[in-house]
VONU-647644 format. One line per 2 residues: number of its first residue (from 1); for each residue z, x, y of C-alpha. Coordinates in nm, 2 decimals, decimal comma. Example, Ala and Ser with C-alpha at 12.3 -4.5 7.8 and 13.67 -1.06 7.14 Angstrom:
1	0,78:1,23:-0,45  0,71:1,37:-0,11
END
This chain:
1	7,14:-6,47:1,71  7,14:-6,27:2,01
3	7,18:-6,45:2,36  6,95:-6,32:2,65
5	7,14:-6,24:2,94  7,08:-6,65:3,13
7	7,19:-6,77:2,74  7,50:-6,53:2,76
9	7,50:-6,68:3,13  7,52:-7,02:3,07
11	7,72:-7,00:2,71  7,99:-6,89:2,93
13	7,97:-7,17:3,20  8,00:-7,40:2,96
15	8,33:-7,21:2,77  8,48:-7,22:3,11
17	8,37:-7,57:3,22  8,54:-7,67:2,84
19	8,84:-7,42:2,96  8,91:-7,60:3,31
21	8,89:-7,94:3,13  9,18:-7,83:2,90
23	9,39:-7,70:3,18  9,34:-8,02:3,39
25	9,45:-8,19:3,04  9,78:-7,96:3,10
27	9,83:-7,97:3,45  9,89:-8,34:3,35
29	10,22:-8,25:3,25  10,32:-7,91:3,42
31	10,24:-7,98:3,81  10,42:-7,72:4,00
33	10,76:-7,81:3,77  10,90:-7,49:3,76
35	11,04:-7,62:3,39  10,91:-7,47:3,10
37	10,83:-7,76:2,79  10,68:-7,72:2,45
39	10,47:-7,96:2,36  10,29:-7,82:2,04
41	10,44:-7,64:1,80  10,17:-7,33:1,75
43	9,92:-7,21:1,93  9,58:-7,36:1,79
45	9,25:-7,24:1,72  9,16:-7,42:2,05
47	9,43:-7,23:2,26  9,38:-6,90:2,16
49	9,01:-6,92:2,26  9,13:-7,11:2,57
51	9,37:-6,78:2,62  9,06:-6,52:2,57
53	8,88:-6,67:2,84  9,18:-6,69:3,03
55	9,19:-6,31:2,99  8,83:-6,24:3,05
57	8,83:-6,45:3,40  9,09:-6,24:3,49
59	8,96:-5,90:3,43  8,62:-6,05:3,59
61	8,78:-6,14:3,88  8,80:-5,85:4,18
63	9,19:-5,92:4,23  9,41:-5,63:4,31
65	9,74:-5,76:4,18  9,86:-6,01:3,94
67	9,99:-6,24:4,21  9,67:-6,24:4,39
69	9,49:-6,36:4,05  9,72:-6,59:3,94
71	9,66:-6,75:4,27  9,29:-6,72:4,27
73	9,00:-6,89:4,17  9,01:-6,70:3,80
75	9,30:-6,88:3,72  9,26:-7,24:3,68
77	9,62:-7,34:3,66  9,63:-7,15:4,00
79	9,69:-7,53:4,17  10,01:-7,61:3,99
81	10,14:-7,30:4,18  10,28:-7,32:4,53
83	10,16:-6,99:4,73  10,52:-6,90:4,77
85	10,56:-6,82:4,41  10,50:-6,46:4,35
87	10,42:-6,32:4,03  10,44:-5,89:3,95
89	10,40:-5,70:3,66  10,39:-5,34:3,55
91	10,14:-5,21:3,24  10,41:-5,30:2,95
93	10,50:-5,64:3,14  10,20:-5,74:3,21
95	10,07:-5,86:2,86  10,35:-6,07:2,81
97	10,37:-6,26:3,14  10,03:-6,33:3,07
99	10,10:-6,47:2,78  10,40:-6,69:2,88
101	10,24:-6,78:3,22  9,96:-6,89:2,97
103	10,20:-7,10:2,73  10,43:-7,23:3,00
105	10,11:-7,41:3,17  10,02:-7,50:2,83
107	10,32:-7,59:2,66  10,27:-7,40:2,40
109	10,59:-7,17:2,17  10,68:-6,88:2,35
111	10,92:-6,58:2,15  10,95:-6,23:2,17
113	11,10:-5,94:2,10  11,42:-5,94:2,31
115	11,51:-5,55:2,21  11,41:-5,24:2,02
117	11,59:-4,95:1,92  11,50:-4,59:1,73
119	11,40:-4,61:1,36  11,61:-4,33:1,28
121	11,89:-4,44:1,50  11,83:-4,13:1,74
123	11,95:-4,16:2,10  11,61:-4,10:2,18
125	11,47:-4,25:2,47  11,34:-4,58:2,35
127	11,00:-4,56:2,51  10,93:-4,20:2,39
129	11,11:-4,24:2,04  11,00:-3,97:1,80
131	11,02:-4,18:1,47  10,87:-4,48:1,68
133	11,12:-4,84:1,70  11,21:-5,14:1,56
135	11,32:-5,49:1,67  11,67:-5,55:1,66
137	11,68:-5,90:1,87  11,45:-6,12:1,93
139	11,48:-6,45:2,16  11,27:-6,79:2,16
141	11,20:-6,97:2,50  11,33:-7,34:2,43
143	11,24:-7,59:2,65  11,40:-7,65:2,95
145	11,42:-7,32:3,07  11,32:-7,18:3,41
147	10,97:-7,01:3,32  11,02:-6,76:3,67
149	11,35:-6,73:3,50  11,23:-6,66:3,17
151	10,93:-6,43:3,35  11,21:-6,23:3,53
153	11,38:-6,17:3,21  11,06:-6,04:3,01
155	11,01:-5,81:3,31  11,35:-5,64:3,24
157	11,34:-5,71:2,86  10,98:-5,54:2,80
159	10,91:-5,16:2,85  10,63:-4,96:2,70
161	10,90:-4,92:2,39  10,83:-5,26:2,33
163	10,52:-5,17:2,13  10,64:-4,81:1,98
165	10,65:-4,99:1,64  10,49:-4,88:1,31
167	10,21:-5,05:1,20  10,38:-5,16:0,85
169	10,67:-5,26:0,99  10,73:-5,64:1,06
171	11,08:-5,72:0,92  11,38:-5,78:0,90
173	11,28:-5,89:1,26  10,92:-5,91:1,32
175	10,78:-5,76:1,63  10,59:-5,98:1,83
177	10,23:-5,75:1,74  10,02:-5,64:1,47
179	9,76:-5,39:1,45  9,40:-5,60:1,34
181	9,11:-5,45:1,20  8,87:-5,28:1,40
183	8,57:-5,50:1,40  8,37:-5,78:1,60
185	8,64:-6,10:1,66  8,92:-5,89:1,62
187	8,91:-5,65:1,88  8,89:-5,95:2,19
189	9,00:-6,05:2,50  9,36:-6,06:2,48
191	9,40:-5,78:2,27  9,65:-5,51:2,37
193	9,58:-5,12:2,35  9,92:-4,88:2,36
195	9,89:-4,55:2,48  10,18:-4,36:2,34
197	10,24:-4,19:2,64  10,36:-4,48:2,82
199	10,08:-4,74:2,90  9,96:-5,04:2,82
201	9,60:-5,24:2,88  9,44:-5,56:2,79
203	9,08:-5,66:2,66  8,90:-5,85:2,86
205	8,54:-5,80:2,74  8,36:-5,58:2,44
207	8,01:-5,59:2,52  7,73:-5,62:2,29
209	7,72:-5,16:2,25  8,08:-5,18:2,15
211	8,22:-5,09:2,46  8,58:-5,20:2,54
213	8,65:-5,26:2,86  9,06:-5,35:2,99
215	9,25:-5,36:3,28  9,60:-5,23:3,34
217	9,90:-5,27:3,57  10,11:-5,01:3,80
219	10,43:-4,97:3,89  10,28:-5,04:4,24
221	10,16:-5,39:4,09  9,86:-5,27:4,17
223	9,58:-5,43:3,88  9,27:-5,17:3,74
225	9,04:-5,12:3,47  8,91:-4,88:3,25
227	8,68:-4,82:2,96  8,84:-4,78:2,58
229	8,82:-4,41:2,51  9,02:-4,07:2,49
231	9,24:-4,19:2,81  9,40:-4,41:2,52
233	9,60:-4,12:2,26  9,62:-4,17:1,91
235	9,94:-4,06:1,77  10,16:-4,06:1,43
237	10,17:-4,41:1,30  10,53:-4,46:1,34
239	10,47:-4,50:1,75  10,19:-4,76:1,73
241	9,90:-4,60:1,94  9,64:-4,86:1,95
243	9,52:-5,20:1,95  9,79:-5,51:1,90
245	9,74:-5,88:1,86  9,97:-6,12:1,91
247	10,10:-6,23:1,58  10,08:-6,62:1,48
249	10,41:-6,81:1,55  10,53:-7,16:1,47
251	10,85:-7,37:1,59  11,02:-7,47:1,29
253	11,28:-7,79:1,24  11,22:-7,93:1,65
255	11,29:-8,28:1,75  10,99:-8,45:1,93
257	11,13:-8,65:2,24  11,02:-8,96:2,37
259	10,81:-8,80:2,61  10,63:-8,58:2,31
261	10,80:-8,25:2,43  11,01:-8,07:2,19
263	11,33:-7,92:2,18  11,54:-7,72:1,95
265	11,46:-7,58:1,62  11,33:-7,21:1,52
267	11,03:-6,99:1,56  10,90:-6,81:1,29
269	10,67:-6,55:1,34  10,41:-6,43:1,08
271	10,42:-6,13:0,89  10,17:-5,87:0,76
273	10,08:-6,05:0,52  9,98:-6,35:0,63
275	9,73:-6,23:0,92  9,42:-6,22:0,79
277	9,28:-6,00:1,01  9,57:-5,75:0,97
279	9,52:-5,36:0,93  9,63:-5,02:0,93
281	9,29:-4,87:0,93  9,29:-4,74:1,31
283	9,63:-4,52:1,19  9,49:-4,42:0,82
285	9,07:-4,46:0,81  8,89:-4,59:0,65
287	8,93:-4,43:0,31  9,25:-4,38:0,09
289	9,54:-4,42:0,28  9,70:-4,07:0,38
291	10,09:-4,02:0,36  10,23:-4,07:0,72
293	10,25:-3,69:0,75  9,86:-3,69:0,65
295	9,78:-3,96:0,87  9,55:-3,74:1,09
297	9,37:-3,62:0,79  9,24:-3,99:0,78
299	8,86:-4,01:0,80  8,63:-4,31:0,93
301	8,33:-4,36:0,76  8,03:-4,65:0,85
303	7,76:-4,71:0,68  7,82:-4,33:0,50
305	7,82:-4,13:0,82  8,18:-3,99:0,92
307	8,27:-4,03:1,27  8,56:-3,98:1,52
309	8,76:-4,23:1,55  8,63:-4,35:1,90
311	8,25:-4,33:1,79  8,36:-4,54:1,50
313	8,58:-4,79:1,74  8,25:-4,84:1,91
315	8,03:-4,84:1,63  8,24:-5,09:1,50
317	8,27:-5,35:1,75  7,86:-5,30:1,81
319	7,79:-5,43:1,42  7,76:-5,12:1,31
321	7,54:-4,87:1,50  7,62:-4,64:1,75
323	7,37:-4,57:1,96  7,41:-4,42:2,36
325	7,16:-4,48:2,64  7,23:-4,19:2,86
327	7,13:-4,23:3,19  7,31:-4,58:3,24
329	7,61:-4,47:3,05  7,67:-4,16:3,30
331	7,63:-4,39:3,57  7,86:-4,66:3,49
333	8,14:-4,36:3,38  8,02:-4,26:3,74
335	8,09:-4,58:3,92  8,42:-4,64:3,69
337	8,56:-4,30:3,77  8,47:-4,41:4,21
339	8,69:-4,69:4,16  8,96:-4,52:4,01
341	8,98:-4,29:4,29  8,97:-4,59:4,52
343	9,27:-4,79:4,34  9,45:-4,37:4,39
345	9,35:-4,42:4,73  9,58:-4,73:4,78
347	9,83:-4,62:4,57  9,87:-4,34:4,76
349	9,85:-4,53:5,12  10,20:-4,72:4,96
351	10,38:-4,43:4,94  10,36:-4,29:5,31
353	10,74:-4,39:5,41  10,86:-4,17:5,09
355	10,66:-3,86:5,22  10,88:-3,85:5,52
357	11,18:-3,76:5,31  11,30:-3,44:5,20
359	11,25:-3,30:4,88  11,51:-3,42:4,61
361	11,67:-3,11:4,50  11,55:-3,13:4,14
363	11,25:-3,33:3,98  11,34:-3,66:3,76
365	11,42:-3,62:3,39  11,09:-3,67:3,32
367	10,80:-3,70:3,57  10,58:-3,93:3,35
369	10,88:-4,18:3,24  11,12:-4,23:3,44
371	11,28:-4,50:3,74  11,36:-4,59:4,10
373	11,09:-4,44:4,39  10,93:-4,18:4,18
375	10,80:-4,46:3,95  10,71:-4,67:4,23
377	10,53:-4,36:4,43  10,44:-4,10:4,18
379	10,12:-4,07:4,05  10,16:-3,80:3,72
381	10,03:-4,00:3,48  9,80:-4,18:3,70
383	9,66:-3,86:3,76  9,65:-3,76:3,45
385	9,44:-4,04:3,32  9,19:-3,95:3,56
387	9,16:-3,61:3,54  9,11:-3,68:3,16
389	8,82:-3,89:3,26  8,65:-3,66:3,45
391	8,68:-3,42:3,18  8,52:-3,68:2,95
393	8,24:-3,80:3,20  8,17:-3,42:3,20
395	8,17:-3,35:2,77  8,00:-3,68:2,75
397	7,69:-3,55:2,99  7,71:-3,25:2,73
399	7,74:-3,43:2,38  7,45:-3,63:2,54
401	7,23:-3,31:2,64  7,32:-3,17:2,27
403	7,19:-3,47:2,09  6,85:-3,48:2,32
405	6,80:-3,12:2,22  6,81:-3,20:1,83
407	6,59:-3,50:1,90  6,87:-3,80:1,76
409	6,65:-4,11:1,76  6,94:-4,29:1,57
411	7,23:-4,22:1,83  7,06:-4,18:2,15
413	6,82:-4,45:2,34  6,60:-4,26:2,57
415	6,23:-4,24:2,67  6,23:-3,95:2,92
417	6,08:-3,62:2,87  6,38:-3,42:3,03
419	6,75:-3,54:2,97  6,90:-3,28:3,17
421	6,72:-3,42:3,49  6,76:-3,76:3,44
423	7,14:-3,77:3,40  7,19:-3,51:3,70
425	6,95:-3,79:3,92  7,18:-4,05:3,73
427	7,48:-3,88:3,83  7,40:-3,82:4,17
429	7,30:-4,15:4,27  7,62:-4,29:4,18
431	7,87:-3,99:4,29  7,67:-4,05:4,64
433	7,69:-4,39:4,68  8,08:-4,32:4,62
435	8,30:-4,23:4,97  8,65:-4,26:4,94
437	8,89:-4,24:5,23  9,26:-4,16:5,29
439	9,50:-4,21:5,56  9,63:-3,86:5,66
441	10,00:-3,82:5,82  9,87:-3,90:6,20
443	9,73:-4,27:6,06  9,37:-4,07:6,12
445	9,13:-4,12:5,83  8,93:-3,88:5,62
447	8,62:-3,91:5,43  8,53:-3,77:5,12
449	8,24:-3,77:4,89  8,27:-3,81:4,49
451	8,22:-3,45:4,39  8,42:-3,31:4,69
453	8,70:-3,53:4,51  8,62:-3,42:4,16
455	8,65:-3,01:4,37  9,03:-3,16:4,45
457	9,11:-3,33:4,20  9,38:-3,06:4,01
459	9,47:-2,96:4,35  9,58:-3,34:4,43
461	9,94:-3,36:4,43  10,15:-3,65:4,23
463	10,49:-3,60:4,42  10,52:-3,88:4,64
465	10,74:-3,68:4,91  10,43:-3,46:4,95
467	10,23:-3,58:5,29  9,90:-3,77:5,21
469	9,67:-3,47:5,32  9,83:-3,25:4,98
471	9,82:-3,57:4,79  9,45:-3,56:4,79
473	9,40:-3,17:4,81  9,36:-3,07:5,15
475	9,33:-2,71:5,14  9,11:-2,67:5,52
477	9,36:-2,60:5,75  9,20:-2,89:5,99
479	9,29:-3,13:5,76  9,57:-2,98:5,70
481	9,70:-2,98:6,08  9,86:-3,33:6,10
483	10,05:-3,28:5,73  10,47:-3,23:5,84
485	10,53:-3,05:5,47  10,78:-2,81:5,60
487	10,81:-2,44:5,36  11,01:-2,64:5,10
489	10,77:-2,93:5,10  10,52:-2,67:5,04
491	10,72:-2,44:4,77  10,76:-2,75:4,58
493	10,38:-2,83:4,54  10,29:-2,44:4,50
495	10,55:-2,50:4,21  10,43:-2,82:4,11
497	10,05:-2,61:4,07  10,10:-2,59:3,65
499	10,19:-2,90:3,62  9,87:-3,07:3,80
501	9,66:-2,83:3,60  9,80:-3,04:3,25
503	9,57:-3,35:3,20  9,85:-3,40:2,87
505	10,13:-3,66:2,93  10,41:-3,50:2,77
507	10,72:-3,79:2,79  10,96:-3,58:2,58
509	10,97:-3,28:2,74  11,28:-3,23:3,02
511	11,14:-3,17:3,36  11,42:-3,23:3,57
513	11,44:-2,87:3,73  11,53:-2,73:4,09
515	11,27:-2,53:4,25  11,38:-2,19:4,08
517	11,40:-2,34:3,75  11,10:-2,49:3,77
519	10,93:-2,17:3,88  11,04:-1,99:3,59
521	11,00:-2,26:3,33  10,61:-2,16:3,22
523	10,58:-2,57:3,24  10,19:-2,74:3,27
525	9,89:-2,54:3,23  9,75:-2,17:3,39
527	9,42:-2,31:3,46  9,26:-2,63:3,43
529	9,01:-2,80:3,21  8,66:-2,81:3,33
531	8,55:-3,10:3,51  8,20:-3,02:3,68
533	7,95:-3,21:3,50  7,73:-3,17:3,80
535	7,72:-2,73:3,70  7,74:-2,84:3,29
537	7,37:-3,02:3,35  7,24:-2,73:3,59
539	7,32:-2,52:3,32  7,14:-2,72:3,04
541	6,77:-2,63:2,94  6,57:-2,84:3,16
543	6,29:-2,96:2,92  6,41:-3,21:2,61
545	6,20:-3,36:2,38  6,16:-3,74:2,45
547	6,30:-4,03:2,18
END
């Protein structure tokens, strides 16, 4: 049965109210003890729903970091933590110090996988492995232990090659995730989507149309979200793009104390197997399972129509049909794609004091992966998530406009009499409710509307020694006026142009040239995708047949 939206209202109220009664039941024992104690030897049925709307009431929640939402009113062990304690997290941390956070205040088994190295024993970079990893340690949290201790250590333990793990693979040393089905239950809050290319989200809501929605972490511990769709890669099966549950553990062989905590003993961790919701499908399809090397040759199929995988993600999660409604899709991409230029905004704003340096004399190793201020203060793959959106908003308003014109009552919801017009009105509503402002060199602000930002966006720099005015595109030489980029501040990003024109993250390619080199290396892109969906609708016939 389907709940209206006050029955989907008040179903939640009472999960929560049912939620906060078993964390008052565990803040009986935790307090603000900074000692971590296992009381239960698995996780039950009970605390993995508990830990789902733990999830959701985060990703709710308007909270910019993780410290400000563990100490906020979405958290409701938020009490048993004195305001001085401080909790930060990147994208492949942030899963598992949810996780533990949500274990320690539970008392629930905690292990993980401590280190990874190459399949093929490669000196690969770990987090861009060709042949993908495997676990070769892996550590359980006993009681007693510190849990900021123990969160500290997962910070420096865990990096995005963490989950760079085949999807058959869970032994001799079981990684701590599988990949599950695609379908309703399975795909939940909690979940965990990789992106090969170096980043990592959690679920906190599908909605009823099969739309996933996650939020993310930065480098700049800076919290966002975003929608499920091409941002997230699929690649070979042996790197693990996609969606990961935690797997099932279970202390083994503890003595229960006096006090009913329990100490010693092992974790086991369950295999393949044994999950019943576990499966390869999102790597292979949904027919006979390909060879590795023929893994993109895999098709998905529901209810005998073949469709990509992300159409079939959705259709999935939606019981089964796919079916768009147009005008409020475009405008929710819209408002999304307003608030990712707002969190760019702030992360931008942090790295001011950098842009008053000179230039390093050669770019890092890598400008999507790599360490120190550059990860802090760069914004490459940041940016290139969002130009990928932009593009997508934009093919999206055009898939939409091609399936109007062929009249698809099965895929499309929509009662107009011209498409075309109704999604550029949809559009323009929302890109003009949108202004998002920026703190040039002088502290003076500028203003800018959504598709004067959308005009910028490839010419928006990513190097965080550049001054704010050429991190968002100023190209007027008013705006321009208060920027301090001396001529090799400004050879750099006339260098850099190639590489802000590529909307693909390439993590394995060396990067780490001087000015000259990187002139001559014929890195990036010559021109850059196309992004106007605002021209793409102009150009449509204006009259469609109404479904």
């Amino acid at each position: 049965m389907k709940l209206t939206l006050r029955g989907r209202a008040w179903a939640f109220v009472a999960g929560m109210f049912l939620f906060l009664v078993s964390a008052a039941v565990a803040e009986a024992y935790d307090s603000t003890n900074l000692t971590y104690v296992v009381h239960s030897d698995r996780w039950s049925n009970t605390d993995e729903r508990d830990y789902q709307k733990f999830i959701t009431a985060i990703g709710e929640s308007d909270c910019a970091t993780l410290n400000a939402c563990l100490h906020s009113s979405a958290n409701p062990y938020a009490a048993s933590d004195p305001p001085e304690r401080k909790f930060e997290s990147d994208c492949a941390d942030l899963p598992y110090v949810l996780r533990f956070y949500f274990a320690w205040k539970r008392g629930l088994p905690f292990s993980y996988a401590a280190a990874v190295t190459p399949r093929d024993g490669s000196p690969d970079d770990i987090r861009t492995s060709r042949a993908g990893n495997k676990v070769s340690e892996r550590a359980d949290v006993a009681s007693g232990r510190n849990a900021m201790d123990v969160i500290a250590h997962l910070r420096t333990a865990i990096s995005s090659a963490t989950y760079r793990i085949h999807p058959d693979t869970d032994g001799p040393l079981p990684p701590d995730l599988y990949s599950p089905a695609i379908k309703p239950d399975a795909i939940r809050p909690g979940t965990i989507v990789y992106d090969p290319a170096g980043h990592v989200a959690i679920v906190f809501r599908v909605d009823p149309d099969g739309r996933v929605h996650t939020f993310d972490a930065h480098t700049d511990f800076s919290l966002t979200q975003m929608i499920f769709d091409v941002r997230f890669a699929r690649m070979r099966p042996d790197q693990g793009a996609g969606f990961k549950n935690w797997r099932p553990l279970r202390l083994v062989g503890a003595r229960r104390a006096a006090d009913g905590s329990l100490h010693g003993g092992h974790i086991e961790v369950a295999r393949n197997k044994d999950i019943a919701d576990f499966s390869s499908e999102q790597f292979y399809g949904t027919g006979k399972h390909p060879a590795d090397a023929d893994w993109a040759n895999g098709t998905f199929v529901l209810n005998s129509e073949t469709l990509d995988f992300y159409d079939f993600v959705r259709a999935r999660l939606a019981g089964g049909a796919l079916v768009f409604q147009p005008v409020r899709e475009i405008t929710e991409m819209t408002e999304s794609l307003c608030n990712d230029l707002q969190y760019r905004a702030a992360a931008v704003d942090l790295s001011r004091p950098l842009s008053a340096r000179p230039h390093p004399a050669h770019l890092p190793r890598n400008i999507y992966g790599t360490e120190g201020d550059w990860e802090m203060f760069s914004t490459p793959s940041r940016d290139a998530r969002l130009k990928t959106a932009f593009k997508y908003l934009r093919d999206t308003a055009q898939r939409f406009v091609e399936l109007g014109r062929r009249g698809d009552r099965k895929h499309l919801s929509y009662n107009g009499d011209d498409l075309p017009r109704d999604l550029t009105m949809a559009y323009t509503r929302a890109a003009d409710a949108c202004t998002i402002q920026y703190r040039r060199s002088d502290g003076s602000t500028v203003a800018m509307r959504f598709d004067e930002a959308r005009a910028r966006l490839f010419a928006m720099s990513f190097d965080p020694y550049h001054c704010p005015e050429r991190r968002w595109g100023a190209t007027d030489a008013a705006e321009l006026a208060t920027c301090p980029d001396g001529a090799d501040k400004r050879a750099w990003y006339d260098a850099e142009q190639p590489l802000r024109n590529q909307i693909d993250r390439t993590y394995d390619a060396r990067m780490d040239y001087s000015l000259d080199e990187l002139r001559k290396s014929g890195k990036g892109a010559g021109i850059p995708p196309d992004t106007d969906i605002r021209g793409t609708l102009e150009r449509a016939p204006k009259q469609q047949a109404g479904n």
